[in-house]
Structure formats: C-alpha cells, structure tokens
FINUZA-42906 format. One line per 2 residues: number of its first residue (from 1); their letters; for each residue x, y, z of C-alpha. Coordinates in steps of 0.2 Angstrom, whole numbers, plus 2048, in hexadecimal, padded with zeros to 3 digits. Layout:
% FINUZA-42906
NUM> a> X Y Z  ...
//
This chain:
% FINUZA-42906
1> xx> 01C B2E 16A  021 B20 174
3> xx> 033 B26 175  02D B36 17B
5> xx> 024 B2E 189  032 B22 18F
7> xx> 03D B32 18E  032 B3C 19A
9> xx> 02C B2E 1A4  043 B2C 1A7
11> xx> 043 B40 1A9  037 B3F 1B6
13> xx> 03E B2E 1C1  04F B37 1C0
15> xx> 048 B45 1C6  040 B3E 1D3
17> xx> 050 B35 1D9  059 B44 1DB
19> xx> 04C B4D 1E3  04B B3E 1F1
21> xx> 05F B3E 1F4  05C B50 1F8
23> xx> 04D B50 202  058 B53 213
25> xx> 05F B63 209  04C B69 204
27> xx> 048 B69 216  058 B73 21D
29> xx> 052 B80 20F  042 B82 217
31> xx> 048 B83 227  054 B92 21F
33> xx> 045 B98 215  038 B9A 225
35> xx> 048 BA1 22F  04B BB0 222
37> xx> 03B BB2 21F  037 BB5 234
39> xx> 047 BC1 233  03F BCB 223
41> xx> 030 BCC 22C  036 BD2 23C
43> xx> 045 BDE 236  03C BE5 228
45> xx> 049 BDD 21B  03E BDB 20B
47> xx> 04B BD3 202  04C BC3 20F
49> xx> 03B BC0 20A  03D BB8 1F9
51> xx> 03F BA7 1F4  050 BAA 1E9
53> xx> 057 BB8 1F6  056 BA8 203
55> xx> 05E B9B 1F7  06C BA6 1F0
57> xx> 070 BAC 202  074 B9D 207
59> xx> 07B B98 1F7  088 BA8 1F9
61> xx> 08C BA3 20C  08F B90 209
63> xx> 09B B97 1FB  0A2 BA3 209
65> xx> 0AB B95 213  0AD B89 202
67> xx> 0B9 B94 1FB  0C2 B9C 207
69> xx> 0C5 B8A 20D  0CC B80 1FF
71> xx> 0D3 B91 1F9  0DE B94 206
73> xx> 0E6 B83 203  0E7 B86 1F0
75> xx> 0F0 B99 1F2  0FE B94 200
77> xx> 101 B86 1F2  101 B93 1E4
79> xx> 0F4 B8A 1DA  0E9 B9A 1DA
81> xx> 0E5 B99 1C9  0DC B88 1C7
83> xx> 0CC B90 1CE  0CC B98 1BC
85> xx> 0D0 B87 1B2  0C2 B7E 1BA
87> xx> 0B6 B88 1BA  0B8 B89 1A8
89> xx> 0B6 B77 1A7  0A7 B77 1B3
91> xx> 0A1 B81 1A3  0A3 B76 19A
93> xx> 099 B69 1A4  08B B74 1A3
95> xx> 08D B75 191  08D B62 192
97> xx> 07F B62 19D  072 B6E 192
99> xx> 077 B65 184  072 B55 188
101> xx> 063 B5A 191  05E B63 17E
103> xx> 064 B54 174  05E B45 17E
105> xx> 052 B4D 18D  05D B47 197
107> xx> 055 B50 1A6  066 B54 1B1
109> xx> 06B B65 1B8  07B B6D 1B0
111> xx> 081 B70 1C1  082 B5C 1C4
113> xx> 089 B5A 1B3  096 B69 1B7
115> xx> 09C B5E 1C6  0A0 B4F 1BE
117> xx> 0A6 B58 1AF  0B2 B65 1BB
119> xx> 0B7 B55 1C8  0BE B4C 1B7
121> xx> 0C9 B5D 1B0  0CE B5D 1C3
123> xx> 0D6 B4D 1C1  0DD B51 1B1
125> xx> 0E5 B5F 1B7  0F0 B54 1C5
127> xx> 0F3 B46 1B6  0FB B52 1AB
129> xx> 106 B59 1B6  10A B47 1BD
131> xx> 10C B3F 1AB  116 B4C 1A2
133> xx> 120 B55 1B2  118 B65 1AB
135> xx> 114 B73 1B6  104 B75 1BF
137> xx> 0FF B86 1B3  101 B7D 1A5
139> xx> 0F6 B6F 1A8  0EA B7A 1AF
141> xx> 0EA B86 1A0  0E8 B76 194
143> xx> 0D8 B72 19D  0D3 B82 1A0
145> xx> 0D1 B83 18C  0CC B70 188
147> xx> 0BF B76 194  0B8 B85 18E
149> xx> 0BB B80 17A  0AE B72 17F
151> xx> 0A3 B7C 189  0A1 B8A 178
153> xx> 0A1 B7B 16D  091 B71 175
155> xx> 089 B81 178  08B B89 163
157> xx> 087 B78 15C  076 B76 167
159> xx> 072 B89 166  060 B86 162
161> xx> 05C B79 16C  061 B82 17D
163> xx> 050 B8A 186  05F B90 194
165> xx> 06A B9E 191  07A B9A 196
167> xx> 07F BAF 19F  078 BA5 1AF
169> xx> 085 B9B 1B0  094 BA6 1AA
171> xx> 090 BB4 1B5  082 BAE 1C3
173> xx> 073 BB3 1C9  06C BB2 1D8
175> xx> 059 BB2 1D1  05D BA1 1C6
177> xx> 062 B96 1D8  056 B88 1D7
179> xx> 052 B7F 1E7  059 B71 1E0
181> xx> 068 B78 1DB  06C B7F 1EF
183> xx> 068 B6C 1F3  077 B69 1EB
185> xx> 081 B76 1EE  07D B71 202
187> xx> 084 B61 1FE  094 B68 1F6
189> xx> 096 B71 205  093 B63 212
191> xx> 0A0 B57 207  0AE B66 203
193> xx> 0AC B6B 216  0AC B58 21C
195> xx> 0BA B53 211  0C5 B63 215
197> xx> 0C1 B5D 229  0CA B4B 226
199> xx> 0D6 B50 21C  0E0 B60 220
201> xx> 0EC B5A 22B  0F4 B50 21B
203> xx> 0ED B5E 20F  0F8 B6C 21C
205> xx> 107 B62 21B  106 B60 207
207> xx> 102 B72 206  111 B78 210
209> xx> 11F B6A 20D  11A B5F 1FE
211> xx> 12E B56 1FD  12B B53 212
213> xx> 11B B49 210  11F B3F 202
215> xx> 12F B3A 20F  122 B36 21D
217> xx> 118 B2D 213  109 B34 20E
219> xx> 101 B31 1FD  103 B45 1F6
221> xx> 0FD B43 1E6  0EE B3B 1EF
223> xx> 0EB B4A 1F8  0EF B54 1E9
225> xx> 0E1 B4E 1E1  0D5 B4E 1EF
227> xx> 0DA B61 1EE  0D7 B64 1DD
229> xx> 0C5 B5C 1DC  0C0 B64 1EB
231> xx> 0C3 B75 1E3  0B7 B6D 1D4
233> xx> 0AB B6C 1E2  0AB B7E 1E8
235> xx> 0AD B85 1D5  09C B7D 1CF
237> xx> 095 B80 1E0  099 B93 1DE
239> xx> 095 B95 1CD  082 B96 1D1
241> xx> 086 BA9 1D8  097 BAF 1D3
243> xx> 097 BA7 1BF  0A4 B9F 1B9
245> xx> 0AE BAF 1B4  0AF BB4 1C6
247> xx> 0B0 BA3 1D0  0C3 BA4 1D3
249> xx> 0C2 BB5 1DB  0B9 BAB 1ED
251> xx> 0C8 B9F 1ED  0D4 BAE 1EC
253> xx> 0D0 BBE 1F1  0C9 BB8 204
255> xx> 0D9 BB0 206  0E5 BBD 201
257> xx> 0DC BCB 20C  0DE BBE 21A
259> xx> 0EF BBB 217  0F4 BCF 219
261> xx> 0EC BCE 22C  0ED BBB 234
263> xx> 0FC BB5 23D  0FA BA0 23A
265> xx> 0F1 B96 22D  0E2 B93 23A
267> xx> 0DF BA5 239  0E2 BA7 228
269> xx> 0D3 B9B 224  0C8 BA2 231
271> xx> 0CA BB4 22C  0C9 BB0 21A
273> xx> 0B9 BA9 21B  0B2 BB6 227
275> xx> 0B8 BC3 217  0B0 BB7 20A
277> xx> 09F BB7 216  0A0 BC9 218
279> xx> 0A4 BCC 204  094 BC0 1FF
281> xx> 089 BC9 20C  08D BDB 207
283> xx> 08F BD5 1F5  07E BCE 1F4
285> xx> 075 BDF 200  07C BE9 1F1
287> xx> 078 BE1 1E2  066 BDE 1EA
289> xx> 066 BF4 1EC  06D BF8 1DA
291> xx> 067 BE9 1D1  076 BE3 1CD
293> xx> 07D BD2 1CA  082 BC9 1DA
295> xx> 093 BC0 1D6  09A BD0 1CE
297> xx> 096 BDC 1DE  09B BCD 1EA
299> xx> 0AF BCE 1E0  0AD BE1 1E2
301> xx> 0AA BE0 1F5  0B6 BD3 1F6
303> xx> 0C2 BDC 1EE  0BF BED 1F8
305> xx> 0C1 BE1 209  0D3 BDC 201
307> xx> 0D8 BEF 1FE  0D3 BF3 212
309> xx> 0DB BE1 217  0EC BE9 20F
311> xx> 0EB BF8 217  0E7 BF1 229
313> xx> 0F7 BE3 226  102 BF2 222
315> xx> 0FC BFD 22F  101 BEE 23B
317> xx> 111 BEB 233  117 BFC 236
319> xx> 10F C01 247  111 BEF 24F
321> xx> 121 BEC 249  11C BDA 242
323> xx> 122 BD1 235  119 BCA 226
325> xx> 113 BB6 22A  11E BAC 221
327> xx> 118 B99 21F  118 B8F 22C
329> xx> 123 B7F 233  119 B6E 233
331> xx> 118 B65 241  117 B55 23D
333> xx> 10D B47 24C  10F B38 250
335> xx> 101 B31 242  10A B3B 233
337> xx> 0FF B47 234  102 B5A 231
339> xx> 0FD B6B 23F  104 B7B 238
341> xx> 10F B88 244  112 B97 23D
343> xx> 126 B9C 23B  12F BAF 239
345> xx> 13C BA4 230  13E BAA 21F
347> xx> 147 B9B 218  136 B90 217
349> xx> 12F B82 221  138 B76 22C
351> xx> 131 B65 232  132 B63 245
353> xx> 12B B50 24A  126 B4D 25B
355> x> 132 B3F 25E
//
C-alpha cells in the first residue's frame, strides 16, 4: 500500500514539474483558444469553437512551417526517406513510453518518451553511416526496423496492461491533442525554428557542397547531426495529427510542389511552407465536414496541391521559356558561413569566396 502511494505521490510531483516548465506554453493556448473562439462567434464557424479544433489547429500549422522547413534541407540532400525511419522509431518511444507508464506508473507522456527515443535512432542513423562508410538508406532502413520491431514488441508483450490504444499514434487524431501535448509541441517548434535560424548558413553549405565545407572548415558531421535530430523533432511533433504512417509526407510533399514553381532556395522554403499551411488548413476544413481523419485528408490535399504545383511549373516552362532551377553556387563570407545563389549551370555548384 505504501508503495502505491509513494508511486502516486512521484506520478503527481513529475506531473506538476512539467506542467510548471510549460506554464508560458498554457497561457499562449488560451490566448489562441479565446482568439478562435471570438472568430467562431463572429464568423459563424462552429468548428473553431471547440477545445480540440483550437489545439489540433494550431498543432497542424506549427507542423506547417516545422516540416517544410527541415524538409527542404533533407530533400535537396536526398535524404527524403529518413522522415519514414524515425518516425517508426518515434513508435517505438511511444511503445517505451506506455509501457513503462503500465509496468511501473511512471507517469510520463509517450510523446516525451518518443523524443528522447527518436533524438537517440537520430543519432544512430549518422553513427552507422560514419562507423561502417555504409550509405545513408542502409542505416536508415536498419533503424527504421530496430525501431518498429521494438515498438510491436513492448506493445504485444504489455497488451493487457495498456488502457491506450495505440491507432492514435499510428494514424492521428486531432480529437486526442491534449493541452499538454500542444505545450510541447510549441516548444518543438520554438527549438526547431530557433535552431534552424542559427544554423542555416553552415546547414546551406552542407547541404549543397558537403566536400567544400569540410575544406573551409566547418564541422559537417556536426551539422549532420544537428540535421538529423531536428527532423526527430518535427516527426514526434507531427505525429500528434498526421500518425506515424503519414508523417514523412509534410517533410516531402510541400517541398517537392515548391520545387516545380520557385526560382532560389529562399523561395523554395517560403513557398513550401505556404503549400504545407494551405494542405493542413484545407485538410483539417475537410475532415472536420466528412468526419474523416485529419492526417490522411491533410496528405490528400497535400498531394492534390503537388499535382496543380506540376502543372503550373510546366506551364511556365513552356510559355516562359525558363529552365528548370538547378542547385545553386554557395557563396562562401568572410566567416565561412554559407548564402545560396541560384545557378542555370547544369554541372552542379561552384564555390565563389568573397576574397
């Protein structure tokens, strides 16, 4: 009896903790909560009057610039796919997560868990591929099934003793968004967006001319790895709504509709992340109408914005007799730091220093 107590009595204080580190979050939800709920009133928009409509909302457009921001940096590097292995591992911290609450009332989120858990795989996927000279799709396909084996392995074993089903978490739902759980996700986003600010000058020049930064100096399996965890980031942050089947399509589709109509790499993020609003905001409308799941309808949209983003990049192809961007030259300052220009040269990149 006493054991239960103390367990409870830790349950509680940890709780507590965590709901203090996040008070500043709780209060910019209210603020978004009473803004919503003023536009529901005065537009007539029933749906922006519930509690779970305002969380996963603004769940869906943090997600909107996440992705499209670390996704664009992961495509130009052909590294595409690693949204799929870690999200898999970020399963498989939510496995860890609900397994330990059941065995030992431990009392901790999965989505927590699925952070540390997907940050580690992260790593592992850049140490492989640094140990053994493999190539980055076969490290990411081993963790990618480490990951998932782990995940249906803690889940079958505790079967009985899990009060959550586990569908939330590989498909999404809007309706299951917790405040706690937008708390973290807004502090995701202000690390992932803060990070991404600092760094992607030296991320820019990794991205486009690996061989040419480790010649100016900078540390590029550093930055590789700050890469690589901040895509952990975004894929447990996204998993809330899109699942964990369908949390690689925010890091791609945006991206590769934006890369059929922009002209630099500046553009190319800005208009990815306008598709990836527009994809969550329409996705969300619809699946709200017809009662539908939210991630899958978002894909859907997202998808349906690439096919027009196509059509439009062809149409200017042809009628405005413009080539097809090709990656851009780095221009290298005097700090070492890395702005892109965009180049018609079809033979790659070229470094131009200012000297």
């Amino acid at each position: 009896m006493t054991g239960v107590l103390a367990t409870v009595l830790l349950q509680s204080q940890s709780n507590e903790t965590l709901d203090t580190l996040l008070g500043p979050m709780y209060w910019l939800l209210e603020q978004w909560a009473g803004l919503l709920s003023w536009v529901a009133r005065e537009a007539g928009i029933e749906m922006l009057g519930y509690g779970f409509m305002q969380r996963g909302i603004l769940v869906g457009l943090c997600i909107g610039v996440m992705a499209p921001l670390i996704g664009t940096f992961l495509v130009h590097r052909q590294l595409a796919l690693i949204g799929d292995a870690l999200a898999h591992t970020a399963f498989a911290g939510v496995a860890v997560g609900l397994f330990l609450n059941a065995v030992i009332d431990l009392g901790v989120t999965p989505y927590l868990t699925a952070v540390v858990v997907a940050m580690i795989a992260a790593l592992f996927i850049e140490l492989i591929s640094e140990v053994t000279d493999a190539y980055n799709d076969v490290s990411m396909a081993i963790v990618l099934s480490t990951g998932f084996a782990l995940g249906t392995t803690l889940i079958t074993i505790n079967a009985g003793g899990m009060t959550v089903s586990v569908e939330q978490y590989l498909f999404g739902n809007l309706s299951t968004v917790t405040s706690q759980s937008a708390a973290i996700l807004l502090v995701l986003f202000g690390i992932i967006v803060g990070m991404v600010a600092l760094t992607r000058n030296q991320l820019l020049y990794v991205t486009f001319d690996e061989t040419a930064a480790r010649v100016s100096g900078i540390p590029v399996n550093w930055y590789n790895r700050i890469m690589v965890m901040l895509t952990a980031l975004v894929v447990v942050g996204a998993m809330q709504i899109m699942g964990v089947i369908l949390v690689a399509a925010m890091l791609v589709v945006p991206v590769a509709g934006a890369s059929q109509v922009a002209r630099s790499f500046n553009e190319s993020l800005l208009v990815s992340i306008a598709l990836a609003e527009l994809s969550v905001i329409l996705g969300i409308a619809v699946s709200y109408q017809i009662g539908a799941t939210a991630g899958g309808v978002i894909v859907l949209c997202g998808v349906g914005i690439y096919a027009v983003a196509v059509a439009v990049g062809k149409l200017k192809t042809r009628y405005g007799d413009q080539e097809v961007p090709e990656m851009g030259s780095i221009d290298v300052g005097d700090d070492g730091a890395a702005g892109a220009m965009w180049t018609e040269e079809a033979d790659g990149p070229d470094v131009v220093t200012d000297d």
